[in-house]
C-alpha positions in Angstrom: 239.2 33.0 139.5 237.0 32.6 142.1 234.4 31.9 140.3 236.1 29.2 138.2 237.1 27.5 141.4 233.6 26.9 142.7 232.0 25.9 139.7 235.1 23.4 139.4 233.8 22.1 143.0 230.2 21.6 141.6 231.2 20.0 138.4 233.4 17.5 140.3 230.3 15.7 141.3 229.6 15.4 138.3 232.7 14.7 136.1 236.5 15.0 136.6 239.6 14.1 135.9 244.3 14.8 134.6 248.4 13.5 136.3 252.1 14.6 137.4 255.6 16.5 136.6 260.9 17.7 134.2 260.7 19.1 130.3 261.9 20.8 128.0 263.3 20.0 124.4 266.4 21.9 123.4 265.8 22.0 119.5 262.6 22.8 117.6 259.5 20.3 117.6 259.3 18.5 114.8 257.1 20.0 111.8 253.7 19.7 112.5 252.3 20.5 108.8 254.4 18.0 107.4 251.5 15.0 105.6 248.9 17.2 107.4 245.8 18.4 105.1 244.3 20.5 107.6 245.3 22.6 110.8 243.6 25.2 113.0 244.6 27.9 114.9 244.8 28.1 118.7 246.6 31.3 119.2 244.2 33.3 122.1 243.5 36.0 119.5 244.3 34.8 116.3 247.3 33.8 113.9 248.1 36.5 111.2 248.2 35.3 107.6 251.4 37.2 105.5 252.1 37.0 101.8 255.3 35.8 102.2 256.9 33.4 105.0 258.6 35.1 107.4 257.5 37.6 110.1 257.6 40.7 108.3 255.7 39.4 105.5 252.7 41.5 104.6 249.9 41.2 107.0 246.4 39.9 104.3 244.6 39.3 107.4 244.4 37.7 110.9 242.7 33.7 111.0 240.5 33.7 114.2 241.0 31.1 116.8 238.3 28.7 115.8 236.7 25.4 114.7 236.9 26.6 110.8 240.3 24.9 109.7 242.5 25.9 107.3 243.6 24.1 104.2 247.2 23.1 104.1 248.8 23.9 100.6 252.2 23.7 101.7 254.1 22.3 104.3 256.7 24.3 106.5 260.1 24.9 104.6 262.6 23.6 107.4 264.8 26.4 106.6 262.4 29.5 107.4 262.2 28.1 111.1 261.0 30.9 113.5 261.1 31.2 117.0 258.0 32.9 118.8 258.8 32.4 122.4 261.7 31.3 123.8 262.5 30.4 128.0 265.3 28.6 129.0 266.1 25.5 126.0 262.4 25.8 125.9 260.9 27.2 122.1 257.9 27.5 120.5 258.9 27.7 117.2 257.9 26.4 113.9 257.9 27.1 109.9 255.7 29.2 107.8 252.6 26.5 106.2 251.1 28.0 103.2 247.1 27.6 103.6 243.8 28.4 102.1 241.5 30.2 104.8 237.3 29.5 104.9 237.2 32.9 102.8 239.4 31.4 100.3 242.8 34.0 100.9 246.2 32.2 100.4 249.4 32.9 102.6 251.4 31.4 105.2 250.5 31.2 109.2 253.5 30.4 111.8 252.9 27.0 112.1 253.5 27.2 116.3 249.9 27.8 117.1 248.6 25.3 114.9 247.4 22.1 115.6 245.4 19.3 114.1 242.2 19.1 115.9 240.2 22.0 116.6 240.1 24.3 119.7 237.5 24.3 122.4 234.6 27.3 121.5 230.8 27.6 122.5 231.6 25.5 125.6 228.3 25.0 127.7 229.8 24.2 131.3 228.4 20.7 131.0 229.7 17.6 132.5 233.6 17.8 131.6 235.7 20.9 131.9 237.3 22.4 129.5 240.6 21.6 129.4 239.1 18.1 129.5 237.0 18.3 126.7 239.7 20.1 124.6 242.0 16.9 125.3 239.0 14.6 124.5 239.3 16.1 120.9 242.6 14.6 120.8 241.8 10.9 122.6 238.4 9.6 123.8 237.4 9.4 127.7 237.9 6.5 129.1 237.1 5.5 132.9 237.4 7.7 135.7 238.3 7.0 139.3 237.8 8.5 142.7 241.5 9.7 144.1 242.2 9.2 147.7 244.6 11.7 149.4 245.4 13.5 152.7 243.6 16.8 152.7 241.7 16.4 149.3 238.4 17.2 149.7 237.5 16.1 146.2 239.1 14.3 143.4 239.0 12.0 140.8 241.7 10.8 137.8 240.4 10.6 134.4 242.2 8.2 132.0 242.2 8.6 128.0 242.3 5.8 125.2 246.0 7.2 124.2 247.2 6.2 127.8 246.9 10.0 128.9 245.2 10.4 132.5 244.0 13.7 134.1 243.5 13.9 138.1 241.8 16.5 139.3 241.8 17.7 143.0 240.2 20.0 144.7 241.6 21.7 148.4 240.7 24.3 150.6 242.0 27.2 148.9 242.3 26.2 145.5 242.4 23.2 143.2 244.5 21.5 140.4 244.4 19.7 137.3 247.8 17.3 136.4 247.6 15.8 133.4 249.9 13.1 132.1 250.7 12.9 128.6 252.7 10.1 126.5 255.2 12.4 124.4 253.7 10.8 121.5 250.6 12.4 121.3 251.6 15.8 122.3 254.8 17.5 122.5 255.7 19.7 125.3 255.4 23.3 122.5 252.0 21.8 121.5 250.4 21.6 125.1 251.2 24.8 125.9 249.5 25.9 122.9 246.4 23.7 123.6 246.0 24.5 127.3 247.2 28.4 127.6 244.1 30.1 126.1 241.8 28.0 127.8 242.9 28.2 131.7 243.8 32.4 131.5 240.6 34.1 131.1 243.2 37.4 131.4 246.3 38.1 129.6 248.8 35.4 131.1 252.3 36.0 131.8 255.5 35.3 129.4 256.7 31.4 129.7 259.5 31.2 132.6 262.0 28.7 132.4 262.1 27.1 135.9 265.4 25.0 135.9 264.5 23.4 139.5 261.3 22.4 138.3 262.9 21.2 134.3 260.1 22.9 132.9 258.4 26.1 131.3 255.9 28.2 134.1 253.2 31.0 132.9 251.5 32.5 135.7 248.1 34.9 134.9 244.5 35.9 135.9 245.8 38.5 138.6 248.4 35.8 140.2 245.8 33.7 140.5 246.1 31.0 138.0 249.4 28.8 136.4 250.6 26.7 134.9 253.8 24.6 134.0 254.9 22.4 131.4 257.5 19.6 131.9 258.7 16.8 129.6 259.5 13.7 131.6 260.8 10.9 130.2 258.2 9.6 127.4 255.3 11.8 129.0 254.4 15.6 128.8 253.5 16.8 132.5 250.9 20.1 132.1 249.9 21.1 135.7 247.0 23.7 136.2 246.4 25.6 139.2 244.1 28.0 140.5 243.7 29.7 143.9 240.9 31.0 145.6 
């Protein structure tokens, strides 16, 4: 974590970026295969494709997390709803989307750890970090700005064409990444699936339901890392944290 944290203070010179925090939605997100042709998988170690939809169905095989999407034959049936995680009125939950995989095997994935655009891999520690560059898949970089703050010793916000913004800052100690997110580009389920695999290098923690806070909290890497997730108002609040 360490580690992380001081290439974060050399990268800032270069780049940086995300903004602010209540959440959390009561009922299911909406069906994200519904009109969609293709998803991919952002589970951390893969989504497993069963014969039938449900969570006992027959394991065929497990989809990797990668850039490779899979074809959507079949959207979620409503009905077959399944809940993964649950904390609080927090869930990440979802249907069962019959696909066609890269090696051409048919069967249903939970749709939860699915999204739209493709996951983050083969990242070269250039110029943006990676929570950055896995939202820049979603809506294109915009300006940055330098941020000015008592005991900051670095920081800058980021803004994004969707209206998102990212400010990143940097203290003795530790440093932080807040980004902002209108509601209408990612629900609160789907940036915990987006961002979780990318900031724990270790196993993180189960989801926590903070009620002072309004939100969902995963802590990982050895106490050293976390993060929350909080809807507020028409925006999606996704703080990252990591200590020295």
């Amino acid at each position: 974590m360490l580690a992380r944290s001081l290439f974060f203070l050399l990268s800032l010179s270069l780049w940086a970026s995300c903004g602010s925090k209540k959440e959390s939605r009561p009922e299911g997100e909406a069906s994200i295969s519904a009109g969609a042709q293709r998803l991919y998988v952002h589970a951390a170690n893969g989504a497993v494709l069963r014969k039938t939809p449900a969570k006992d169905g027959e394991k065929i095989a497990v989809v990797p997390r990668d850039t490779v999407p899979v074809m959507v034959l079949a959207p979620a049936d409503p009905s077959q709803r399944y809940v993964a995680e649950k904390a609080g009125p927090f869930e990440l939950s979802g249907g069962w989307v019959k696909v066609r995989t890269a090696s051409d095997q048919e069967g249903y994935l939970f749709e939860g750890y699915l999204l739209p655009f493709p996951p983050v891999k083969g990242w070269s520690g250039g110029d943006m970090m990676e929570v950055e560059m896995a939202y820049s898949y979603l809506s294109k970089p915009l300006k940055r700005e330098k941020l000015e703050e008592p005991d900051l010793l670095e920081g800058y916000r980021q803004h994004y064409q969707d209206g998102a913004f990212c400010d990143t800052k940097i203290y003795n100690g530790g440093s932080t990444l807040i980004f902002s997110i209108p509601a209408s580009s990612l629900t609160p389920q789907q940036a915990l699936v987006l961002f979780r695999p990318l900031w724990f290098r270790e196993v993180a923690g189960p989801i926590e339901y903070d009620p002072d806070l309004g939100g969902v909290t995963i802590s990982g890497d050895g106490g050293y890392g976390f993060m929350s997730v909080v809807l507020k108002g028409d925006r999606v609040v996704v703080e990252l944290g990591a200590a020295d």
